[in-house]
N, C-alpha and C positions, 0 to 999 in steps of 0.2 A: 321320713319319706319325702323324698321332692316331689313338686308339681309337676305333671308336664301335658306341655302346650302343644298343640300340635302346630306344627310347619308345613304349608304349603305352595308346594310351588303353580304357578297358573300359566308358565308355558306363553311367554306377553300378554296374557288377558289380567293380570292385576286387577287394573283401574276397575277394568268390569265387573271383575267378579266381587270388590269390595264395594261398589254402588248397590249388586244384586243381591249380597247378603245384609246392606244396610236395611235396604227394603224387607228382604225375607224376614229378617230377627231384632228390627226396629233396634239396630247399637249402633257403635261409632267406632271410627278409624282413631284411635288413641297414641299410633304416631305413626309416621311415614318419610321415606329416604328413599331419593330417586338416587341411579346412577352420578346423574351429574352434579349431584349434595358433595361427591363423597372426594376427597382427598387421597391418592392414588398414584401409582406406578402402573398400577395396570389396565391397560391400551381396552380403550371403550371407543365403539366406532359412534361418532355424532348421532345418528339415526336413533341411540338406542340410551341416548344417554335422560329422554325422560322416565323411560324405563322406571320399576318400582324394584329397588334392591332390597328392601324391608320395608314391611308394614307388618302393625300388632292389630286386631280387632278384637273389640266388647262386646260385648253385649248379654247383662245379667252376668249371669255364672259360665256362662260358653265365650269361649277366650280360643284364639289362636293368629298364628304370626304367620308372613307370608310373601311370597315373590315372585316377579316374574321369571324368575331364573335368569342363573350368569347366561351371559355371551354365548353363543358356541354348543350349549351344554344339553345333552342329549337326557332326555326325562325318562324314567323306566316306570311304565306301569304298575300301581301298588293296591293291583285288585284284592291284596289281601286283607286292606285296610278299611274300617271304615270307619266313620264317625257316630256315635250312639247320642241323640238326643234325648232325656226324659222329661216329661212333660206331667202337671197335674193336672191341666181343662183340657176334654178333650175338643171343644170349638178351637183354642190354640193350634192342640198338633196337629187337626184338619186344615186349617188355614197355612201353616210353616210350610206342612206336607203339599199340598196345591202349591204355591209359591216355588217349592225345589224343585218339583216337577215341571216347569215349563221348560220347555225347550231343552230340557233332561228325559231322563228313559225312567219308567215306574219298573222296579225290579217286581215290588212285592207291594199292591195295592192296602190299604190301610183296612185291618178286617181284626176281629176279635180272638184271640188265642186261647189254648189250653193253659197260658199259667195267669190270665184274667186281667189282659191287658189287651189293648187296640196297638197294634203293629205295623207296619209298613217300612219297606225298604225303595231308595228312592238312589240314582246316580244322578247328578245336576249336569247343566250344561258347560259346565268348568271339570267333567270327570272326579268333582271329588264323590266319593259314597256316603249315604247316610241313612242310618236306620232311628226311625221314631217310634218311641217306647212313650205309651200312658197308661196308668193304671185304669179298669173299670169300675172299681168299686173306693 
């Protein structure tokens, strides 16, 4: 089985949203490539050339890669998606969870379940989706 990363694109907010999940999940930008790094034929208008064509982030075992998206390029909605964090302290997923939630929408407040875990679901202010999973016991 292969790994797989998830790719997101942030719609020109990159820069920010890789500062805000520095903070959120205390990891690092493990490599990054603006527009104007990249060696090319195809016509980048100046404005846009600090742009982020690729970035990868760490942080522990939670890894994904990411961009402002091409030029031009229209983003579709991927409400079907979300991201699953699990967590063993629950002070951590209280803290992760507060942190996504700013300036994002609480789907589903962090409250206790039927299969005996603490749960919540959270959209950030970058529209990616996340749900945080802890055990209770």
């Amino acid at each position: 089985m292969q790994t797989i990363i998830p790719y997101l694109n942030f719609a020109g907010k990159a820069e920010q949203a890789l500062d805000f999940y520095q903070q959120c999940f205390d990891g690092e930008v493990i490599a990054l490539m603006r527009f104007g790094d990249t060696q090319t034929d195809m016509p980048i208008p100046s404005e846009l050339l600090n742009n982020i064509m690729h970035c990868h982030f760490k942080a522990g075992e939670l890894e994904f890669m990411g961009s402002d998206g091409m030029p031009g390029e229209q983003l579709k909605s991927a409400g079907n998606i979300e991201l699953n964090l699990n967590f063993s302290d629950l002070a951590h997923q209280q803290a992760v969870f507060n942190k996504l939630s700013e300036n994002g929408d609480i789907i589903m407040g962090l409250q206790d379940t039927f299969w005996q875990a603490r749960f919540g679901r959270v959209c950030d202010q970058f529209a990616i989706n996340w749900m945080l999973n802890c055990p209770l016991a």
